[in-house]
C-alpha positions as CSV (number, residue, x, y, z in Angstrom):
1,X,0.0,0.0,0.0
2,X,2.5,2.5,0.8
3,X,4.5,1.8,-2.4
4,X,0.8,1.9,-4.3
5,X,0.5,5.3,-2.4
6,X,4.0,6.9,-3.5
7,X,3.9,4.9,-6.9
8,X,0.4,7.1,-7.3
9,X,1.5,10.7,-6.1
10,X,4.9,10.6,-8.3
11,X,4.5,12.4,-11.8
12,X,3.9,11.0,-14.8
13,X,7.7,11.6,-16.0
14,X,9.2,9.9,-13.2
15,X,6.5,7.1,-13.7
16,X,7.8,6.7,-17.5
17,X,11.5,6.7,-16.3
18,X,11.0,4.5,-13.6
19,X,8.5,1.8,-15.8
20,X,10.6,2.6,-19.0
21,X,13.9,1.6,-17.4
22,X,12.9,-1.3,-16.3
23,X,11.5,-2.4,-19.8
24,X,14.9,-1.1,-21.4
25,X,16.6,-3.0,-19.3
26,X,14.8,-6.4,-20.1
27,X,15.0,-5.4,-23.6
28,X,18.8,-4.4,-23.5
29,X,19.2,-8.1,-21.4
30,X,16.6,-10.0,-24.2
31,X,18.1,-8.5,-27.3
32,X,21.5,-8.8,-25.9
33,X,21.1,-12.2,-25.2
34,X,19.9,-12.7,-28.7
35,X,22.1,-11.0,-30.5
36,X,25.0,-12.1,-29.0
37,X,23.8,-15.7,-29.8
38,X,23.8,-15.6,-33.1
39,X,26.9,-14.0,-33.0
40,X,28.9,-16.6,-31.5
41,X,27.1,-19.0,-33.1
42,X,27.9,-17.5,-36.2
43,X,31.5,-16.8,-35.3
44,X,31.7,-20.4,-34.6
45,X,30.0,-21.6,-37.8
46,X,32.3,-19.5,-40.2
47,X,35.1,-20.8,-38.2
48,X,34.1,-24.5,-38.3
49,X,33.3,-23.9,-42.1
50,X,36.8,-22.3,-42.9
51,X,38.8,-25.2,-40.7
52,X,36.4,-27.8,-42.4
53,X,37.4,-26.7,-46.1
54,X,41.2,-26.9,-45.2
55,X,40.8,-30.1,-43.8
56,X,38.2,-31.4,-46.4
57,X,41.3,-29.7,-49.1
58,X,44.1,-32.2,-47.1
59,X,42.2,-35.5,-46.8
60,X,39.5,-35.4,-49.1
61,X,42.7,-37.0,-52.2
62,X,43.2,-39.8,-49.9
63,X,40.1,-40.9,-49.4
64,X,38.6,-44.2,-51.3
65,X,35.2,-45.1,-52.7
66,X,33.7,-44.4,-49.1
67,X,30.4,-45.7,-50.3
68,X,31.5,-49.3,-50.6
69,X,34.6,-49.7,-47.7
70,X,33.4,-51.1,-44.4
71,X,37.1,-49.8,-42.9
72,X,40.0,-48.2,-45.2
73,X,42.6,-50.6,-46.3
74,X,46.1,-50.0,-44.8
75,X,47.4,-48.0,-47.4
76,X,44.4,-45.2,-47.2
77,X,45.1,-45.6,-43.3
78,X,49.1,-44.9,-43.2
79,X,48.4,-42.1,-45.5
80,X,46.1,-40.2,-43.0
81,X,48.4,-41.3,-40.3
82,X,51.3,-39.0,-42.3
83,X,49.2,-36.4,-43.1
84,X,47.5,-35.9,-40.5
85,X,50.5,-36.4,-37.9
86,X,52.8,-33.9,-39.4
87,X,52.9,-30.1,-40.7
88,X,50.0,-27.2,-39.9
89,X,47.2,-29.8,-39.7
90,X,48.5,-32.0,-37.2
91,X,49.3,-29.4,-35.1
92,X,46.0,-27.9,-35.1
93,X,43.7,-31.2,-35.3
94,X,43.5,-33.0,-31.5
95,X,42.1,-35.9,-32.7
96,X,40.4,-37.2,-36.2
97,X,37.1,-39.8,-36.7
98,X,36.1,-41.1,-40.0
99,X,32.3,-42.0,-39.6
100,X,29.7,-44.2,-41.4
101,X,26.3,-43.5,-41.3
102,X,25.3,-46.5,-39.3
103,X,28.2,-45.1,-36.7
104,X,30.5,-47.1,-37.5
105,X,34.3,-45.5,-36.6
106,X,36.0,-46.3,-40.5
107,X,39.4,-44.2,-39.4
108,X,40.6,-42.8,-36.5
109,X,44.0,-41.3,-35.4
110,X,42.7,-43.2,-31.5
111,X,43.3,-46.8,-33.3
112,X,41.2,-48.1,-30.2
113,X,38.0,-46.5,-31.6
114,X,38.4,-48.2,-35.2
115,X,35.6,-50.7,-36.2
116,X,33.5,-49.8,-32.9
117,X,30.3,-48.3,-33.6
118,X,28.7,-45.9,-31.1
119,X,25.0,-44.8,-31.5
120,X,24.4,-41.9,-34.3
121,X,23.8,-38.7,-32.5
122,X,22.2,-35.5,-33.6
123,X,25.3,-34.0,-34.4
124,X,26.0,-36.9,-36.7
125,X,22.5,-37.8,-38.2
126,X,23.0,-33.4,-39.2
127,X,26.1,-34.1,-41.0
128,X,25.2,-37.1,-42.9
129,X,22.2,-34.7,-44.0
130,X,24.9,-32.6,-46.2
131,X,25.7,-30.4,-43.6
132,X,28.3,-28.8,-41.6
133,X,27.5,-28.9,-37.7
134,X,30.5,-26.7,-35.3
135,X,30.5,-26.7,-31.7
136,X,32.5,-25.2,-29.9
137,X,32.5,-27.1,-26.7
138,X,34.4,-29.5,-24.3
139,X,33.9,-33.1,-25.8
140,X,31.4,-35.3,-24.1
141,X,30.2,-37.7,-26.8
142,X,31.2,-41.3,-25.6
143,X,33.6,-41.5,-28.2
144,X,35.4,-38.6,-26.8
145,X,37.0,-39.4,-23.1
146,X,40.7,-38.3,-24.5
147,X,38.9,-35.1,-25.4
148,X,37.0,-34.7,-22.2
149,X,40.1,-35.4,-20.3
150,X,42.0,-31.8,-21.5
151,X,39.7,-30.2,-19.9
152,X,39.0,-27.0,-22.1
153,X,36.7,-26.3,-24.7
154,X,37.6,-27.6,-28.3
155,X,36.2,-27.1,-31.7
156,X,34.0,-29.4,-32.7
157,X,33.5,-30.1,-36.7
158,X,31.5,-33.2,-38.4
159,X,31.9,-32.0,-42.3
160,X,30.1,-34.3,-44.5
161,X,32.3,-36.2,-47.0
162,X,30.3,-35.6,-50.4
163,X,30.6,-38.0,-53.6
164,X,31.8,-36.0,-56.6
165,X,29.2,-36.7,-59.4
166,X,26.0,-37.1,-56.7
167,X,26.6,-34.9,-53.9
168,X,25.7,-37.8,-51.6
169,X,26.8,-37.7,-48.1
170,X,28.7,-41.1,-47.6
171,X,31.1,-40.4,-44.4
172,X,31.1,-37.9,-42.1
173,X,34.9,-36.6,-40.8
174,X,34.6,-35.6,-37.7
175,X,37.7,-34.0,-35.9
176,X,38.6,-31.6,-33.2
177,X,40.6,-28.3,-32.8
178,X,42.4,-26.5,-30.2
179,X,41.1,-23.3,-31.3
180,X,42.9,-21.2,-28.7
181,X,42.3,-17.7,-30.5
182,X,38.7,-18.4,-30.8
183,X,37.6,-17.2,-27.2
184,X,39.2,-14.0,-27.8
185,X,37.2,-13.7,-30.3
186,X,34.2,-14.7,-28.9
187,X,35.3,-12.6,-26.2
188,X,35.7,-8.8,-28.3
189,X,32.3,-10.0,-30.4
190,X,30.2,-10.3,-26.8
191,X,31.6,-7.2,-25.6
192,X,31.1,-5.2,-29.1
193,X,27.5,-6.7,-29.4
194,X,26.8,-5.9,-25.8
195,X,28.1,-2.1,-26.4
196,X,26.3,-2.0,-29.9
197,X,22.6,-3.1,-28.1
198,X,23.4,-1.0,-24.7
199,X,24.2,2.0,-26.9
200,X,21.1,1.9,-28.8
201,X,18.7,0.9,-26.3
202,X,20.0,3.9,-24.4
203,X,19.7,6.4,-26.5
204,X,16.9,5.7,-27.4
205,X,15.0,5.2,-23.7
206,X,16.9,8.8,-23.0
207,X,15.8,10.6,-26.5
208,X,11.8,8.9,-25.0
209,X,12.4,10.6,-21.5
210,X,13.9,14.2,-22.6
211,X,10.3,14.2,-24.9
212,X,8.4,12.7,-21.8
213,X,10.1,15.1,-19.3
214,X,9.5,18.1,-21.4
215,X,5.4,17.3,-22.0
216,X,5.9,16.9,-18.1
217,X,7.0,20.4,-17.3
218,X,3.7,21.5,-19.6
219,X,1.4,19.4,-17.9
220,X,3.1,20.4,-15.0
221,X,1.9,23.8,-15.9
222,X,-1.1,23.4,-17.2
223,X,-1.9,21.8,-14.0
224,X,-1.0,24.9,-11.9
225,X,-2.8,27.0,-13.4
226,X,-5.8,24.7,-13.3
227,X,-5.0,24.0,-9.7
228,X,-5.3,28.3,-9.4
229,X,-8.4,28.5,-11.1
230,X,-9.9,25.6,-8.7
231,X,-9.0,27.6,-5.7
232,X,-10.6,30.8,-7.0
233,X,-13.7,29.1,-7.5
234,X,-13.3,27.4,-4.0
235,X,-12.8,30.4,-2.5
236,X,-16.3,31.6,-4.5
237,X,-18.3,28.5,-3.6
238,X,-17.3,29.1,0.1
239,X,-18.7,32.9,0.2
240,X,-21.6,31.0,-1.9
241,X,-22.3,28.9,1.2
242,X,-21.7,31.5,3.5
243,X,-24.5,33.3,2.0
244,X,-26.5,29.6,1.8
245,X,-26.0,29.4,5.6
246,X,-27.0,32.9,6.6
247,X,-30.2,32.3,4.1
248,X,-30.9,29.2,6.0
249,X,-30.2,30.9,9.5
250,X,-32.2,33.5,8.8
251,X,-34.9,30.8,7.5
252,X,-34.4,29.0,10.5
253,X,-35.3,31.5,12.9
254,X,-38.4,32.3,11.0
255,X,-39.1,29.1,11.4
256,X,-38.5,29.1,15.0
257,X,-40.9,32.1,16.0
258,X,-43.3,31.1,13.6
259,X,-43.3,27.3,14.4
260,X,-44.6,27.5,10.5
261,X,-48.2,28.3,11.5
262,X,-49.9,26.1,8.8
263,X,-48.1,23.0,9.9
264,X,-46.7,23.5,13.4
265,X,-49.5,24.4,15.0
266,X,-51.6,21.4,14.8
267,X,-48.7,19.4,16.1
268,X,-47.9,22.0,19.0
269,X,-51.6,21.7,20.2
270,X,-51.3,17.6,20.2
271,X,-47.3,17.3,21.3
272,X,-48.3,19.6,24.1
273,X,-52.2,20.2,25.5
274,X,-53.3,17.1,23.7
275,X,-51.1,15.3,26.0
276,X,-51.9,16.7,29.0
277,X,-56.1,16.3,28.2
278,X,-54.9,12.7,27.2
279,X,-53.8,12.5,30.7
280,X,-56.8,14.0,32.4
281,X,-59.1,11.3,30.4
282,X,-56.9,8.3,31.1
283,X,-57.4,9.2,34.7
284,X,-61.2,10.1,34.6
285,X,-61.7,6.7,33.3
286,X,-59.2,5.0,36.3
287,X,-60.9,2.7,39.1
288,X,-59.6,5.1,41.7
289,X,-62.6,7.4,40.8
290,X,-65.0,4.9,39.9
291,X,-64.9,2.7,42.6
292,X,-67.0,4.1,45.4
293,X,-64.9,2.6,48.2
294,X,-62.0,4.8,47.0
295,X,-60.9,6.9,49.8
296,X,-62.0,10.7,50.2
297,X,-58.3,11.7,50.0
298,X,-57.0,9.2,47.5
299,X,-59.6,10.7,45.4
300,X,-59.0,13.6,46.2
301,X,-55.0,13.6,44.6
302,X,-56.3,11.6,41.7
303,X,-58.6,15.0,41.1
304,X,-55.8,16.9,41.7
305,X,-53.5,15.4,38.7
306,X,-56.6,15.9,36.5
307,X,-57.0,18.9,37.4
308,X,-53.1,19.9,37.0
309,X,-53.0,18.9,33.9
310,X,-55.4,20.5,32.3
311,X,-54.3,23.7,34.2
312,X,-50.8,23.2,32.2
313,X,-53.1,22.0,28.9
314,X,-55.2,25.9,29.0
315,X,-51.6,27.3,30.0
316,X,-50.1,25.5,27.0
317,X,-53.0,26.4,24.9
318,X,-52.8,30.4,25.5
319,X,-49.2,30.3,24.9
320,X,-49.5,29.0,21.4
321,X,-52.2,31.3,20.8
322,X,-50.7,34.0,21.8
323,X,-47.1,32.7,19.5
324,X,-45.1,32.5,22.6
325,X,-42.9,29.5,23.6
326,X,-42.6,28.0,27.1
327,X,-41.3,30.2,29.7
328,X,-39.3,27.3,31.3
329,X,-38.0,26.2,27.9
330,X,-36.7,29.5,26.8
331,X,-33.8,30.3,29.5
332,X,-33.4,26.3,30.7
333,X,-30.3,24.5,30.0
334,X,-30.1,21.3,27.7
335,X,-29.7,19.3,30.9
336,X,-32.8,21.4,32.7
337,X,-35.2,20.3,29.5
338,X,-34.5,17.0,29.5
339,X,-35.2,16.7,33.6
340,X,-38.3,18.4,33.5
341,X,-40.1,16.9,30.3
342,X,-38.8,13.5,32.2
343,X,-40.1,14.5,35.7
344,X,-43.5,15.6,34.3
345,X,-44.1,12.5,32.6
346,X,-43.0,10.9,35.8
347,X,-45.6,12.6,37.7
348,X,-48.1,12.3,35.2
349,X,-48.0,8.5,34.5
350,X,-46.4,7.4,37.7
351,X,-44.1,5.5,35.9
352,X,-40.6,5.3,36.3
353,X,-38.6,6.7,33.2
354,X,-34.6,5.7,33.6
355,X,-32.2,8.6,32.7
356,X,-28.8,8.8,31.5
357,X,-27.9,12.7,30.3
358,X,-24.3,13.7,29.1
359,X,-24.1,17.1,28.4
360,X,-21.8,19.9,28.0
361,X,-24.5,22.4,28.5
362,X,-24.1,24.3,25.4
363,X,-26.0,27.3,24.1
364,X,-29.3,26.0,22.2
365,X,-31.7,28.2,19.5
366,X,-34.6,28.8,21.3
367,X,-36.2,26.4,18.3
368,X,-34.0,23.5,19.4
369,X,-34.8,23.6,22.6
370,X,-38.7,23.6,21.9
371,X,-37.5,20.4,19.2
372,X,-36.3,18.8,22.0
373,X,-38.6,19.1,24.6
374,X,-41.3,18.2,22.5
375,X,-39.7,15.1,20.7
376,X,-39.4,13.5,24.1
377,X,-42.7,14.6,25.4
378,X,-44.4,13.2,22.8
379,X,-41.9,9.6,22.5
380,X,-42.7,9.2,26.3
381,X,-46.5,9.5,26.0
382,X,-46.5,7.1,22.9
383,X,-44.2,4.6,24.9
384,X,-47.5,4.8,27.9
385,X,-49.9,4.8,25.5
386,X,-48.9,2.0,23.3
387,X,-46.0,0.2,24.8
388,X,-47.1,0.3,28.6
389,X,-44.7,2.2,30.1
390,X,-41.8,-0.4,30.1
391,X,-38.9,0.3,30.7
392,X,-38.6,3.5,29.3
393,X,-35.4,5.1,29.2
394,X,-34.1,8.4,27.7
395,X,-30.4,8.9,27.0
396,X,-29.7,12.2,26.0
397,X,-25.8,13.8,24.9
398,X,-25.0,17.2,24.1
399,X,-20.7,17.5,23.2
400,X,-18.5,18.3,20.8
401,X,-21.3,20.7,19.1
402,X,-23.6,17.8,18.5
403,X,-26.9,17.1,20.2
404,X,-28.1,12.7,19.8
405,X,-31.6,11.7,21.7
406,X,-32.7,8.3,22.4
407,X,-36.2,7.6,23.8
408,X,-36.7,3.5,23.6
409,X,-39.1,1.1,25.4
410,X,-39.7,-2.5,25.5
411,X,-43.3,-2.8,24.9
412,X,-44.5,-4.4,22.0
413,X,-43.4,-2.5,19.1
414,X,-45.9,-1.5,16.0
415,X,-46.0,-2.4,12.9
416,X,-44.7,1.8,11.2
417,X,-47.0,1.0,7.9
418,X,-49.9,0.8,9.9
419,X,-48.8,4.6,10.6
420,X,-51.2,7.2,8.8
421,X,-48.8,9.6,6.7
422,X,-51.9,12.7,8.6
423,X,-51.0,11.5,11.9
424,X,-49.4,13.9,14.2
425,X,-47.8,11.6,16.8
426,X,-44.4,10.2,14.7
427,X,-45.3,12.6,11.5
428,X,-45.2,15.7,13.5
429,X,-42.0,14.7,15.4
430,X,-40.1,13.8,11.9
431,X,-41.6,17.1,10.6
432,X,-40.4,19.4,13.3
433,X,-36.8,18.0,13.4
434,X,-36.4,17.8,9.6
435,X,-37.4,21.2,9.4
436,X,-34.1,22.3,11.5
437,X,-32.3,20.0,9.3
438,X,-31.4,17.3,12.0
439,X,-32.2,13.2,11.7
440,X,-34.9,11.6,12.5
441,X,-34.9,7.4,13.2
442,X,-37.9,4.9,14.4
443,X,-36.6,1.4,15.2
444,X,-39.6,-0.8,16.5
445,X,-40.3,-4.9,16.6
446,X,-41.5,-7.3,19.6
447,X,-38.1,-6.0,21.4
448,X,-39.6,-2.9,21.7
449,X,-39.4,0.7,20.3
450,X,-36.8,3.0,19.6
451,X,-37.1,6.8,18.5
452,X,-33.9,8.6,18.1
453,X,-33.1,12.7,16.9
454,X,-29.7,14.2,16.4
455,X,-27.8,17.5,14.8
456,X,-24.9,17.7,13.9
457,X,-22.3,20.2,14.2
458,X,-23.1,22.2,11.0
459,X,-27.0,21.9,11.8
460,X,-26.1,23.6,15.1
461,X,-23.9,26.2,13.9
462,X,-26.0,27.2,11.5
463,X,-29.0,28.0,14.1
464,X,-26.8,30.1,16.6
């Protein structure tokens, strides 16, 4: 990865000379190897060819009918033995074979090898073809183990012995030559064939990258400049959303005073004095005031709650009508909301609601402060109403500029299709959150149900 990571952030020049090298340098290696193959080999051949005619010049007189001899008579024999034992040939020929094409040895200077036959090789089988195979080699054909034994590379000829009037191929001489100028040779062609392909392939890989380097340095450029332009028009989209966010601030806080009459009202008259009726009927319908034994004063308290909240239902009412938000919302911390919605429903239910709040106590719009006392009002009363009151639980955090609220319940969930899209209860709590741009989640199944709301950091900033 980090190699992908560096290999990806290096320019495209460097890219080409790193990528292109190595490809030169399997091509210089490839083509070198090739061409200074076929030099040696054909360094080798010509030599073979030229030793081959000089021998074929010396011997080729003495030679019988070839065709028809199963070994040369003694008088062909002693001939080669003079000839090829004395002057320039016999001191550059280490040994000489005389071959038939079954493999038969008909003549060599190694009288042991005379008459043995030895299987027909490839080397062999190519010469008896009509033509001229060189190696240059140390021996290690069977025939060969006073060869072997000098322990250096020889030459290595098999030159077809030809008849005259049909060109027929009717022994093969095969002989062998301390070539001891041949590696040096072999040695300046290598080194002139390496230079010759390492010279090329170099200039051209450097002529590639002084064309690839310059289009570089444009690019380069070009890219600067683009780079330039992308910043102004950065720096333009940013005053864009500047402007967006005061628009949307200023939108907001509309919003907030106005709670958007034709949609917020309905669901500020059922999150808030709806409930609080809902409550007073619930407990005009409880046994403690139908039953006749009831005691005076148990009574008594029962009439008390009823009568308490629909004291804080009128109160509620007047405020809304009169477009002014709850006086113990307005100047109450994050903290303080969350208590009281809590302690209300407390008192109101007599349930117990468990309560876990992390806060930094930062400053709220006024309209996220009514957002949030609302939302858990109204996620509380639908965990009595529907889930029984179990368990309830609110976890509420305020840090780091965020604000995440988590009402849950282990009651029997509901089925959220069933939900009408003209009911107030979860449709007026998605509405009033969305509105200030924050999230809005309903998780619900035989576990129970879980309503969450959150803002993040922009949402906030933007309503400050």
């Amino acid at each position: 990865m980090k190699w992908s990571r560096r290999w990806n952030t290096s320019s495209l020049a460097s890219q080409f000379f790193f990528a292109g090298g190595i490809v030169s340098i399997v091509a210089l290696i490839s083509v070198g190897l090739i061409v200074t193959s076929l030099i040696q080999n054909a360094v080798i051949h010509n030599y073979g060819a030229a030793t081959a005619l000089y021998v074929d010049s010396v011997i080729a007189p003495l030679l019988p009918d070839m065709q028809r001899q199963a070994l040369l008579d003694d008088g062909a024999a002693r001939a080669l033995d003079e000839t090829l034992g004395q002057g320039a040939l016999g001191r550059r020929l280490v040994s000489f074979n005389l071959w038939r094409n079954d493999g038969t040895v008909l003549y060599s200077n190694n009288k042991a090898l005379v008459g043995r036959k030895f299987p027909v090789n490839a080397k062999l089988q190519q010469a008896f073809s009509g033509t001229l195979v060189a190696r240059y080699e140390i021996a290690k054909d069977p025939e060969s183990a006073q060869e072997r034994l000098l322990g250096k590379a020889l030459m290595e000829i098999y030159n077809p012995v030809l008849q005259p009037w049909s060109g027929q191929a009717v022994a093969v001489a095969e002989f062998y030559e301390s070539a001891d100028g041949l590696d040096a040779s072999l040695g300046r062609a290598r080194v002139e064939s390496w230079l010759a392909v390492a010279g090329i392939t170099l200039l051209f890989f450097f002529t590639l990258s002084a064309i690839v380097f310059r289009g570089n340095r444009t690019i380069e450029a070009q890219r600067s400049d683009l780079k330039n332009r992308v910043e102004e028009l950065s720096s333009l989209l940013s005053e864009n959303q500047a402007l967006q966010r005061r628009l949307r601030r200023a939108s907001q806080r509309v919003a907030a005073l106005n709670e958007t009459y034709l949609r917020s009202i309905g669901a500020d008259l059922h999150d808030g004095p709806t409930q609080h009726i809902a409550y007073a009927s619930l407990r005009l319908d409880s046994d403690v005031l139908i039953d006749a034994s009831t005691k005076p004063d148990v009574r008594e308290q029962e009439l008390s709650w009823i009568r308490s909240s629909l004291a804080e239902a009128i109160t509620e009412i007047r405020n809304i009508c009169q477009g002014l938000m709850l006086p113990q919302i307005e100047s109450a911390s994050f903290k303080e909301i969350v208590e009281r919605v809590v302690d209300a429903h407390q008192r109101n239910t007599k349930t117990a609601v468990d309560t876990n709040i992390d806060s930094e106590d930062p400053e709220l719009a006024a309209a996220v402060k009514i957002c949030v006392y609302r939302f858990i009002q109204e996620a509380l009363n639908n965990a009595y109403r529907h889930g029984g009151g179990l368990q309830q639980s609110v976890k509420a955090v305020a840090r780091n500029g965020r604000i995440h609220v988590e009402v849950s319940d282990r009651g029997d969930g509901f089925d959220p299709s069933e939900i009408r899209p003209t009911s107030l209860g979860l449709a007026g709590m998605r509405e009033r959150i969305d509105s200030l741009g924050g999230e809005f989640n309903v998780v619900t199944g035989q576990q129970g149900t879980t309503v969450t709301m959150s803002f993040g950091r922009a949402e906030m900033e933007d309503m400050q």
